[in-house]
C-alpha positions in Angstrom: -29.1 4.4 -0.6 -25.9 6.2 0.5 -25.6 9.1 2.2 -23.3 12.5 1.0 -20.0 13.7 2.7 -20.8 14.1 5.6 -19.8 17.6 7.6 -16.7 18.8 7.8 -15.4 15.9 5.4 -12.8 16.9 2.9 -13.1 15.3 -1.0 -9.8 14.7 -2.5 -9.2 16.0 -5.9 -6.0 14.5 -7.0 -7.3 11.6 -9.2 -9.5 14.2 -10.5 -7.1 16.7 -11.4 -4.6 13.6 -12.9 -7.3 13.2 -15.5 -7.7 17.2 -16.3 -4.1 17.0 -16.5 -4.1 14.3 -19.0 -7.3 14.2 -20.8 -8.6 18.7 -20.9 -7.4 20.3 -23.8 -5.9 23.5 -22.3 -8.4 25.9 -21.5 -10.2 27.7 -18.0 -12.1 24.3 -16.9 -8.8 22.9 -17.3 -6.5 25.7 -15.4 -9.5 26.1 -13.2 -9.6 22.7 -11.7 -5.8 22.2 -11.5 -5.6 25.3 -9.5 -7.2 23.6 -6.5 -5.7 22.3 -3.6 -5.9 18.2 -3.4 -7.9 18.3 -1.2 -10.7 20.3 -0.5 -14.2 20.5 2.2 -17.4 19.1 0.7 -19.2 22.3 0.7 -16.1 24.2 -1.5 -16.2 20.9 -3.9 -20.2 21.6 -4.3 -19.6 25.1 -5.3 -16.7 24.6 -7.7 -18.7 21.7 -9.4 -21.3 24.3 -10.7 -18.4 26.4 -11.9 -17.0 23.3 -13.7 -20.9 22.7 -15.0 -20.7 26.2 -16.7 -17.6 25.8 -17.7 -17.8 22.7 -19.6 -21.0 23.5 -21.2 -18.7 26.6 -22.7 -16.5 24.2 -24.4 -19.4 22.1 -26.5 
């Protein structure tokens, strides 16, 4: 089994907002994710995944 991020570890987001870029139709999620910084701590990429949840689920 592997472990999370551990503390203080930063995940980086710029594959992840290459495919909003390319595959989101235009939209909050969309503008939303792209607005991030490329990189970003584990704890703040935790948080925005439940915004992105809500999001998505908006968009069904």
């Amino acid at each position: 089994m592997q472990a999370g991020p551990a503390v203080g570890q930063s995940i980086n987001l710029a594959e992840f907002k290459r495919f909003a870029l390319q595959k989101l139709p235009d939209g909050p999620l969309r503008e939303d994710i792209l607005s991030q910084p490329d990189e970003i701590s584990a704890d703040e990429y935790l948080a925005d995944c439940r915004v992105w949840l809500r999001l998505a689920r908006l968009h069904r």
